[in-house]
NUSEGU-909579 format. One record per residue (C-alpha): residue in one letter; x, y, z. Coordinates in steps of 0.05 Angstrom, whole numbers, always signed. Example, Ala and Ser with C-alpha at 12.3 -4.5 7.8 and 13.67 -1.06 7.14 Angstrom:
<recs>
tornu / xx / yy / zz
A / +246 / -90 / +156
S / +273 / -21 / +143
</recs>
This chain:
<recs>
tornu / xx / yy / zz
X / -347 / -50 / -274
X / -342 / -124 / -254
X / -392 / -171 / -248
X / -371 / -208 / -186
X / -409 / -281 / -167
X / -448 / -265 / -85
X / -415 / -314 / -35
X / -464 / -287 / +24
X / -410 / -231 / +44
X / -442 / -164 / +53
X / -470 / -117 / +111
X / -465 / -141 / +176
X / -445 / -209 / +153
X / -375 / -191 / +130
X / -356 / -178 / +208
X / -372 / -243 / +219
X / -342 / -277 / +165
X / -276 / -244 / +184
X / -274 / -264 / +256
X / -285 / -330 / +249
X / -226 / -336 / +194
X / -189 / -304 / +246
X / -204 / -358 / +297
X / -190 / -414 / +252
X / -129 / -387 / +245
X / -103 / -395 / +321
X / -49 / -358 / +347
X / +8 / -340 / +315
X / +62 / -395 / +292
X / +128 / -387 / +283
X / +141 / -387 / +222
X / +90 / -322 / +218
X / +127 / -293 / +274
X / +185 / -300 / +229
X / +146 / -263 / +175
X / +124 / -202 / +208
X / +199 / -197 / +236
X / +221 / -200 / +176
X / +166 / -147 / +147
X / +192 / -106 / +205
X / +250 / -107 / +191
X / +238 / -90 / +112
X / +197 / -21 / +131
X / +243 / +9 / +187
X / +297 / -3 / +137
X / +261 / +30 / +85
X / +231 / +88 / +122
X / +304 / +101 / +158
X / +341 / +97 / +91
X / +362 / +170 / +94
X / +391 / +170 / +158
X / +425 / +102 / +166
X / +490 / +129 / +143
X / +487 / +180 / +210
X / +467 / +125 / +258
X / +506 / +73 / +234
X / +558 / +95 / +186
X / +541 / +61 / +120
X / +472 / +56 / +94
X / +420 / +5 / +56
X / +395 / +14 / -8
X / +323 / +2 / -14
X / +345 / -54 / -64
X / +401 / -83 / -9
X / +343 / -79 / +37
X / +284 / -121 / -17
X / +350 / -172 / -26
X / +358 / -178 / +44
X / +284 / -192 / +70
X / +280 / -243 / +16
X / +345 / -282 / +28
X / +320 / -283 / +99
X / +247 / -315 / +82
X / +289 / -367 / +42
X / +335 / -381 / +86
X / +349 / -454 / +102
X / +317 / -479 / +170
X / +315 / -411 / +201
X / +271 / -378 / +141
X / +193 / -382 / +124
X / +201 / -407 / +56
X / +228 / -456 / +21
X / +250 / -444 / -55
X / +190 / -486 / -83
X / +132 / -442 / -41
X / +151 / -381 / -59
X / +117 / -400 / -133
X / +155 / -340 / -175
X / +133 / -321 / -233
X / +191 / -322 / -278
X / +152 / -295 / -344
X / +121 / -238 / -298
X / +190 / -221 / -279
X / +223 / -225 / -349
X / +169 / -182 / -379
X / +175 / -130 / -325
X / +256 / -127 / -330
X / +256 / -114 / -408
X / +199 / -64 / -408
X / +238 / -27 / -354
X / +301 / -38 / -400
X / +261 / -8 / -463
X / +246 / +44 / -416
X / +314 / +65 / -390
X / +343 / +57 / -463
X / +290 / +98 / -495
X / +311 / +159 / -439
X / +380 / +152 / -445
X / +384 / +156 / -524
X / +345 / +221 / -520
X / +292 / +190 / -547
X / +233 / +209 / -496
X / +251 / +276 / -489
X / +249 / +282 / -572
X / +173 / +249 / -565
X / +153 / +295 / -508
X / +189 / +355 / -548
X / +156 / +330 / -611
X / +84 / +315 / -580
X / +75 / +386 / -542
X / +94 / +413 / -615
X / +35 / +388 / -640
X / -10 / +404 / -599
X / +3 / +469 / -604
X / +5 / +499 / -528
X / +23 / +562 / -545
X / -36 / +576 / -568
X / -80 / +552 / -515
X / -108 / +576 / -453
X / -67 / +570 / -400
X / -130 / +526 / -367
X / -136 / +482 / -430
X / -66 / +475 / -430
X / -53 / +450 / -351
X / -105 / +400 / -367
X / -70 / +373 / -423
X / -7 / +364 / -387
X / -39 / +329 / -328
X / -78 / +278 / -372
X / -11 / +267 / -411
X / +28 / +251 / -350
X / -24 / +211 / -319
X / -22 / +171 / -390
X / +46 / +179 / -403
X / +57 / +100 / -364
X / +33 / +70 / -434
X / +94 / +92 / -460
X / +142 / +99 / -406
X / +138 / +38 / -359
X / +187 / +76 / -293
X / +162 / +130 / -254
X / +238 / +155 / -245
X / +245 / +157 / -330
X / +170 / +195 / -327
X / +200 / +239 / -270
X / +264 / +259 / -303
X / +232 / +258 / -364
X / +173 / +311 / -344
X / +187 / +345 / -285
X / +234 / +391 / -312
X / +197 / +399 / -386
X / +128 / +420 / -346
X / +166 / +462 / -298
X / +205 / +490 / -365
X / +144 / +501 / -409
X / +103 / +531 / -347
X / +151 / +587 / -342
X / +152 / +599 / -416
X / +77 / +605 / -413
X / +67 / +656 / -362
X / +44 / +595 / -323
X / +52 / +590 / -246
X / +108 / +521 / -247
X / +96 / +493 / -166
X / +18 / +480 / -175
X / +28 / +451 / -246
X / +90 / +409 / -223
X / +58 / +383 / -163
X / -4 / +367 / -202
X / +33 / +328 / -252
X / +73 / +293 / -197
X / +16 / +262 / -177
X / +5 / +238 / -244
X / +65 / +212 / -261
X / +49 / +167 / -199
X / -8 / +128 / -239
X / +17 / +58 / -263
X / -52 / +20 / -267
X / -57 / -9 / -332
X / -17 / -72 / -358
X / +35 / -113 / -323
X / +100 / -72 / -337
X / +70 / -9 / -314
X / +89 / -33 / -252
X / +111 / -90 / -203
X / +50 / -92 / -163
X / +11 / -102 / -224
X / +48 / -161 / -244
X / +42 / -187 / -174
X / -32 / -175 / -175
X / -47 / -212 / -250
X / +0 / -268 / -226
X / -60 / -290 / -173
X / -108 / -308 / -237
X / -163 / -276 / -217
X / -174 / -233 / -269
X / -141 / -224 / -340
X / -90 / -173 / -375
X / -166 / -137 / -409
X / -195 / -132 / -339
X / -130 / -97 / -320
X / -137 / -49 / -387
X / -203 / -37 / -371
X / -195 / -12 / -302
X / -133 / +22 / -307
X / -162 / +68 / -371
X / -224 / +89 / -330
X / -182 / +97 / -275
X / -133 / +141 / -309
X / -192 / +185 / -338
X / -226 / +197 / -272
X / -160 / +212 / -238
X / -151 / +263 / -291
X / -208 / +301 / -277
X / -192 / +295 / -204
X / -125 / +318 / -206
X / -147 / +381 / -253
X / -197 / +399 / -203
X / -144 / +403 / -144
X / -101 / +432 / -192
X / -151 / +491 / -204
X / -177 / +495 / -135
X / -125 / +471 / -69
X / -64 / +466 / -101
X / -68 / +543 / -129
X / -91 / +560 / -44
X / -36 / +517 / -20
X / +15 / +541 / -71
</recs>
């Protein structure tokens, strides 16, 4: 999809190209001793969040825990940052917080579930076959990040209507929810979709039309992919 300029990395040459960056690095300082520590740190934190309140009797958030990690990289003398490194992009971060504010005030006012209730209307579902129909739903959750920029609003939000409208069908609800879990998942497209996105487009090395580009052909290939386990595992497993 992108044409990208040869810099004599390919084949057997990438091996090598990766070792010796590994030896100019050295060993490991201590400031990236630090890091990992603190990366550590960050994951058990994360992946023990449900059972910190057992061990220990009170509990991080996963948001107490992102605070945390990064108060500790910025932390005077003992951290492995200082303010001016960390090179935050403010705009990135701006853009992100209102689109996720659009999106939380657009689910709360009732009106996303109007626009879902409004949009399967149209399409008519009813009348379609039940196949027809599952692939519609998929595609639309898979899609549905153009509109709705959090996957908990898109969760909330679709979960329960698919589940809802399954059963109303004559449709069995577990594959179809499961399938469209998946798709709610996909946030590939433009900056607000998601945080990693900004993170990525903040490196300049490609543009917000590169990120269009991929995420679209992205989202249609996942579509057919997640129909066809839909049709196929998911109704063995389910």
């Amino acid at each position: 999809m992108f044409k990208v300029s040869s810099n004599g990395v390919g084949g057997g040459d990438t091996s090598k190209v990766l070792k010796g960056q590994l030896d100019e690095l050295g060993p490991m300082s201590l400031q990236e001793k630090k890091a990992a520590a603190i990366f550590a740190f960050t994951l058990l934190s994360w992946a023990t969040g449900n059972h910190q309140e057992q061990w220990f009797g009170f509990g991080l958030s996963t948001v107490q825990t992102a605070v945390i990690s990064m108060l500790l990289c910025l932390l005077p003398k003992y951290g492995v940052l200082e303010w001016k490194q960390s090179g935050i992009k403010w705009n990135m971060m701006l853009f992100s917080a209102g689109a996720y504010a659009v999106g939380n005030a657009f689910n709360d006012s009732g009106g996303a579930s109007y626009v879902i209730g409004k949009l399967v209307d149209g399409i008519g579902l009813e009348s379609l076959s039940h196949n027809i129909v599952a692939v519609i739903i998929i595609s639309i959750t898979i899609f549905s990040h153009l509109i709705f920029t959090t996957k908990t609003v898109r969760a909330t939000i679709f979960i329960p209507t698919v589940i809802t409208l399954a059963q109303t069908l004559g449709i069995a609800p577990v594959p179809l929810a499961m399938a469209c879990s998946f798709g709610i998942a996909y946030t590939l497209t433009l900056p607000p979709h998601s945080k990693v996105n900004a993170l990525y487009l903040s490196l300049g090395y490609f543009d917000v039309g590169d990120q269009l580009k991929l995420g679209l052909v992205t989202c249609f290939v996942g579509s057919i992919v997640i129909s066809t386990l839909y049709f196929t595992w998911f109704q063995i497993l389910f």
